[in-house]
N, C-alpha and C positions, 0 to 999 in steps of 0.2 A: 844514085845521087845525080841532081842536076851538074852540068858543066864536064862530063868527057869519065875515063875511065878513073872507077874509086879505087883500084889499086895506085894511081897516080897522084891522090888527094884531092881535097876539095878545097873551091876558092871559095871565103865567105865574104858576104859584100857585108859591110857593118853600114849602118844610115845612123843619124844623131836621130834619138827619142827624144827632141824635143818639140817646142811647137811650132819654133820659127823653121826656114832653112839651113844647114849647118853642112858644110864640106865631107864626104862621104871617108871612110877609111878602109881600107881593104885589107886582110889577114889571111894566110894562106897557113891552111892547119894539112900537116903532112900525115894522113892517116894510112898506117900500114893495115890496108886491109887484103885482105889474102896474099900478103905475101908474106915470108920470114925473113922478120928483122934482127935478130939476136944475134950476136956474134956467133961466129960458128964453134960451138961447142960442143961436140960428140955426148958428153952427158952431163950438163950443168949439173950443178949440187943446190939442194935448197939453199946453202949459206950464200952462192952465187947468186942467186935469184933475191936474198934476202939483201947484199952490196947493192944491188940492180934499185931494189924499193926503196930503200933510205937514202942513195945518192936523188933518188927521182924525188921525194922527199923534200929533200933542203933545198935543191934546186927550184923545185914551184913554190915553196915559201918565201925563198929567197929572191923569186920574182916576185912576187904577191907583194913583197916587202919594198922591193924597190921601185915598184910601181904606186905604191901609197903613200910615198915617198914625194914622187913627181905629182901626184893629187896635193899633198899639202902644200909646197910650192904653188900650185895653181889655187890653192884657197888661199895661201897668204896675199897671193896678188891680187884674187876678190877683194880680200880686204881691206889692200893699201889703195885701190883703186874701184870700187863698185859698179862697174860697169857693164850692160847685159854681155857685152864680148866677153869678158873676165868671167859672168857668170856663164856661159854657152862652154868657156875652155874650162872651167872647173867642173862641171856638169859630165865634159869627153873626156874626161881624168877620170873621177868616178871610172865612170862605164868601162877605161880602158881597162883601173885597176882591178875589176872583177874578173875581169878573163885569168890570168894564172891560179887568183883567189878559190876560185870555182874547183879547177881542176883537181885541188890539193882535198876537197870534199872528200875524196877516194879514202884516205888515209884517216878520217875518222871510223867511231864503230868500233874498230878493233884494237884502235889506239889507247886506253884510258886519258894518257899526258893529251892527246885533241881532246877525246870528249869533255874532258876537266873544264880545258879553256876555249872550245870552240864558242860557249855562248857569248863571249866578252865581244866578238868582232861580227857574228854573225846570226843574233838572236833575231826573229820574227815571228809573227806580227809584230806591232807594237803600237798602244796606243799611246797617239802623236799629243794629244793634250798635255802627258807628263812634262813633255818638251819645253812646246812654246803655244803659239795662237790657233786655233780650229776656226771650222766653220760652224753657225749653227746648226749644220744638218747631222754633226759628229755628236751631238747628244749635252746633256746635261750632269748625268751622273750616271756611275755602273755601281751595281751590288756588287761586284769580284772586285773594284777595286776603288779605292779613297784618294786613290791620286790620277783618275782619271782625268780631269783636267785642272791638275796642281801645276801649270805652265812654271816651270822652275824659270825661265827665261824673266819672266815678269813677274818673279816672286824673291822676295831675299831670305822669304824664313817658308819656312813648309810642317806640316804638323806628320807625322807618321805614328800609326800605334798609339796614339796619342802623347807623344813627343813632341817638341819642337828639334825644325832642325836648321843648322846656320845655314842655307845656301844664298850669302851673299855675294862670296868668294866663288866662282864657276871651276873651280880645282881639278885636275884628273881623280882624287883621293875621294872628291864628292862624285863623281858619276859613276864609278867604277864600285867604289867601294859602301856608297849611302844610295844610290840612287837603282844600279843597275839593280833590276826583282826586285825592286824594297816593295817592302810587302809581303816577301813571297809571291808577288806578282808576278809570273813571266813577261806578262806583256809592257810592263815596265821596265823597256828595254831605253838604256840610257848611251851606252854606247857603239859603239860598232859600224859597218857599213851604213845597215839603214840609220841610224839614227843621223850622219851624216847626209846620207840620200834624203831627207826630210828636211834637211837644214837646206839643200841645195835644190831641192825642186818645188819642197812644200807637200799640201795634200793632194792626191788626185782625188780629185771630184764629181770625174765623169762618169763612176761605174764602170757599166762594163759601153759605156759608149766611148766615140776618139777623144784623145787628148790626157797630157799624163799633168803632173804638179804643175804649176805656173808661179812658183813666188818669184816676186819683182828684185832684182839687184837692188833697189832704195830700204830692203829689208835691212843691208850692211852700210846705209850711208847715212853718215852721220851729221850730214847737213840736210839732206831732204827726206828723212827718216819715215817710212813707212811704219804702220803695224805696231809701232810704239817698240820700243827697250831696243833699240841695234845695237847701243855699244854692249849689253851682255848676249846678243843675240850672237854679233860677231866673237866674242870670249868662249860663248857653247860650241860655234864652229872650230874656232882655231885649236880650243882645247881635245873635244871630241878628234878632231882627226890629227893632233899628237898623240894620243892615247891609243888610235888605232897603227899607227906607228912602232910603238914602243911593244904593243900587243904581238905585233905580227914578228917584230926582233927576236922578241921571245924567243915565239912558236920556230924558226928559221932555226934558230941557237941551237935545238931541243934535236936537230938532226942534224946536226955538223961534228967536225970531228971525235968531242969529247960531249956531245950531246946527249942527254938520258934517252931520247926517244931511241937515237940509233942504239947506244949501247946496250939498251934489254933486247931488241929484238938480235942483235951480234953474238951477241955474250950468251943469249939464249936457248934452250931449244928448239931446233931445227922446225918441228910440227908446231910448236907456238906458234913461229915467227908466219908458216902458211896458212895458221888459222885467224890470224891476225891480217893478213891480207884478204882473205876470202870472206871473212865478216864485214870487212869494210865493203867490198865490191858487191855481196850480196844486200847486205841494209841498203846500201845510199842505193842502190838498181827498183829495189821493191820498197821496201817500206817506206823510205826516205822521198826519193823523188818518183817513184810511179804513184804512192800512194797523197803521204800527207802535200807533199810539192802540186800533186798536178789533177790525182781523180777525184780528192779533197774540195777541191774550188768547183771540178766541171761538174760534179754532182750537182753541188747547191747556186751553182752560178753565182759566187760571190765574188766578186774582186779583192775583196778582204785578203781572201784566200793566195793571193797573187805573190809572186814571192818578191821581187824587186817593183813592186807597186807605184812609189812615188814616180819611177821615170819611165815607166815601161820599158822595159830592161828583160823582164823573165824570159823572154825568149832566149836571151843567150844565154842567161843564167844558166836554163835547164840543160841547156846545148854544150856548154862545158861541163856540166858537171856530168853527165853521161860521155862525154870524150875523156873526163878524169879517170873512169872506169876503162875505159879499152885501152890509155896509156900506160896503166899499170898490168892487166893482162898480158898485154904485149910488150913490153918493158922498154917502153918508148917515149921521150916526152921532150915535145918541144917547146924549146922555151922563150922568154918573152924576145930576147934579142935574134932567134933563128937558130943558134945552135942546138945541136941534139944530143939530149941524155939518156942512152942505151943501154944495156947490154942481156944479160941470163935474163929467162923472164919467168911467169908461173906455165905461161902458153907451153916454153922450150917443158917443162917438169910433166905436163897434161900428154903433149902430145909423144912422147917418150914412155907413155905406158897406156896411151891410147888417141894413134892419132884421127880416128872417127870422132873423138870427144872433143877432140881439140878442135879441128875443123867445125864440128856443129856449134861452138862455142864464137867461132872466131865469124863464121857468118849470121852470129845473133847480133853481134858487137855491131856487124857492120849495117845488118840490117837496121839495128837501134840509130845508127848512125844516120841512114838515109831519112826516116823517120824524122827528126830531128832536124836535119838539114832542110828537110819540108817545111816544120814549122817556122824555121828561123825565115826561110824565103819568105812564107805568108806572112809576116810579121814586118819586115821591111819592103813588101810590095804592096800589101792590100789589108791588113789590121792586125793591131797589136794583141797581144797575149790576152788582157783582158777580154778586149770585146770578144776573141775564138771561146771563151769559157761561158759566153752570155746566151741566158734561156731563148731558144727559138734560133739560134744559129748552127743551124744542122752540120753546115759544110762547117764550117770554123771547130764546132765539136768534134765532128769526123777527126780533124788533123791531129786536138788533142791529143784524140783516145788511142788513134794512129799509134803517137808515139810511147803512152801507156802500157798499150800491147804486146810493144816491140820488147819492152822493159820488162814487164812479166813473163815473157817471152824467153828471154836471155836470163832472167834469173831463172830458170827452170834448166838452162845448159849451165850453171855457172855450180846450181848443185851437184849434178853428174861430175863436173869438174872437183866435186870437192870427196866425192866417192870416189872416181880415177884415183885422187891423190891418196886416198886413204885414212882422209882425215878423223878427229871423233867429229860425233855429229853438232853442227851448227847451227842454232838459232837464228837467223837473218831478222834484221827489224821488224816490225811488221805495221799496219796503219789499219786503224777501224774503217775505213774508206775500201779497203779490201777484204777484211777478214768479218767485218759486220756491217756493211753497206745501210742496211735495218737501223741501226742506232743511229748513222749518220743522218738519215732521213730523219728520222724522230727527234733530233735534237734540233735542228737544222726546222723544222717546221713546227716545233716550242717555241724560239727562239725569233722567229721569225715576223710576227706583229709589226714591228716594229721597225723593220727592214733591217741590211746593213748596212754600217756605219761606214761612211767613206774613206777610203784608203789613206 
């Protein structure tokens, strides 16, 4: 990894995704790589290891939470005042709030209570037309969905199923409850990160060339009113990101002292609770972000495919959510204020009955790491995620697939790991982008006439 020895950590320089200039921030992620971090415990116990996950747990929610926190603070003050600095410091809230968000990734998969409600905050694609305004190049109508561009912004009634439905009122109860998947839509994603990211950057339009969302701050002003509807444009905003608020309290609640999530895996048995960790680290490693996250999009070069799309963002995205994996490994995890939540880990339980396992495990992690680290530099030095995923860009592909690799890679130590332990046998997610490459191409060049729709 660039910047001195990776036992020592790596410094990440963060740059603003936007278009203008924006003051740079810096984050200093302490990764224990080859060294042991676990408190010294002669032979931790699963249950120890199991204390270790759940406290690591509440604590990155409980950033996640308190950092979406300080986003709607910074959209109220869009609001009160529309102005592009207001929209640049709501835009660097966003972006700051994804960093612990990310990490907590880990703890889906094996979770059901995540799986249940992870789509409420963090569902994608989605198409933007449900929202509010498009461009024309974002289409006219879709066969998969009737509310394709049903702009609930600039609409007070909406027809679903052939229903009528009141959205005059922009209610948490309407987005959450009527709107998000209506349809059965997935991509009728109404609340959550991106649906907020959308409200705050708009659509990206450039493909896979530079340049991410651009809407105007005049979208929220209600004197010199862009793009028509601000005052429910601003109500989609302020409401969406309470609802992502009250979402993430939840989810925080659910691993606190008298929490459900912590108390099945506590209360539980012992191999649950390691089968329950090792499905999360294995899905979200493979299936999750080496497949659908990342060979999904380089295959077909869509931007579509992009996962923080509106502000070009994916880069960290991906970059946390693979350090959410070696923080739970290593039962280490820092949190958004600097201090560290440690202790028993699954690494202490692996390498205690095979430390050859351990170690091949713990230099995939890191190697995934450096991988990573790579793409985050190319991203804030020389182009964003999209354009690295865009057809005829050999070098930018390279680095993708770089970090792909690194992933399929370490999920191949991360099964050994789960045989070390003894576990029954585990299913890991899996993504047609890896396990039928064939289909992907096939559908992807059906599909394709007509290009992709802009992010």
């Amino acid at each position: 990894m660039p910047g001195g020895n990776p036992g020592e950590g790596v410094l990440m320089f963060g740059r603003s995704t936007l278009a203008r200039p924006f003051a740079a921030a810096t984050l200093c992620l302490g990764l224990a790589t080859g060294v042991t971090i676990s408190p010294a415990l002669a032979e931790p116990t699963p249950k120890d290891v199991l204390k270790t996950y759940v406290d690591m747990a509440e604590a990155g929610y409980t950033d996640a939470l308190d950092t979406a926190r300080t986003l709607k603070l910074a959209v109220d003050a869009l609001l009160a005042k529309p102005t592009e600095d207001n929209l640049r410091s709501a835009r660097a809230a966003w972006i700051a709030a994804r960093i612990p968000y990310m990490q907590t990734e880990a703890f889906r998969f094996g979770n059901s209570i995540v799986d249940d409600w992870e789509g409420r905050v963090n569902s994608w694609p989605l198409d933007e037309g449900l929202i509010d305004y498009v461009a024309p190049s974002y289409g006219t109508e879709s066969a998969e969905n009737e509310l394709y561009l049903a702009n609930v912004i600039a609409n007070k009634t909406l027809t679903i199923g052939g229903k009528k439905l009141d959205t005059s009122k922009i209610t948490k109860a309407l987005l959450a409850d009527q709107l998000q998947e209506a349809g059965g839509v997935e991509a009728n994603v109404a609340t959550g990160y991106h649906a907020v990211g959308f409200l705050l950057w708009g659509q990206d339009l450039n493909g896979t060339g530079p340049g991410n969302g651009h809407r105007p701050a005049t979208d929220y002003d209600l004197k010199k009113c862009t793009n028509g509807n601000c005052i429910r444009c601003a109500q989609y905003l302020s409401t969406v990101t309470d609802l992502l608020v009250d979402d993430l309290a939840f989810m925080a609640a659910q691993w606190g002292p008298d929490g459900a999530a912590r108390e099945k895996l506590m209360d539980g048995e012992d191999q649950d609770g390691l089968v329950a960790i090792m499905t999360g680290l294995g899905s979200l490693s493979y299936g999750e972000l080496a497949g659908e996250r990342m060979k999904l999009g380089l295959m077909i070069h869509d931007p579509e495919e992009e996962h923080d799309c509106f502000s070009d963002n994916t880069h960290a995205s991906h970059f946390f959510d693979a350090l959410g994996i070696h923080n739970v490994y290593v039962g280490r995890y820092r949190r958004a204020d600097g201090s560290l939540v440690t202790g028993p880990s699954v690494s202490d339980l692996v390498k205690a009955k095979s430390p050859e396992a351990d170690a091949e495990l713990r230099a995939k992690l890191d190697a995934t790491m450096g991988a990573m680290n790579t793409l985050y530099l190319r991203a804030l030095t020389t182009e964003s995620y999209d354009q690295m995923i865009g057809e005829s860009n050999d070098a930018g592909n390279a680095v993708v697939q770089h970090a792909i690799d690194a992933l399929l890679d370490q999920t191949k130590s991360l099964e050994r790991a789960v045989a070390t332990l003894d576990l029954k046998a585990i299913q890991f997610e899996g993504s047609d982008s890896l396990d039928n490459p064939a289909k992907v191409q096939g559908d992807s060049a059906a599909a394709g006439d007509g290009g992709a729709k802009p992010n």
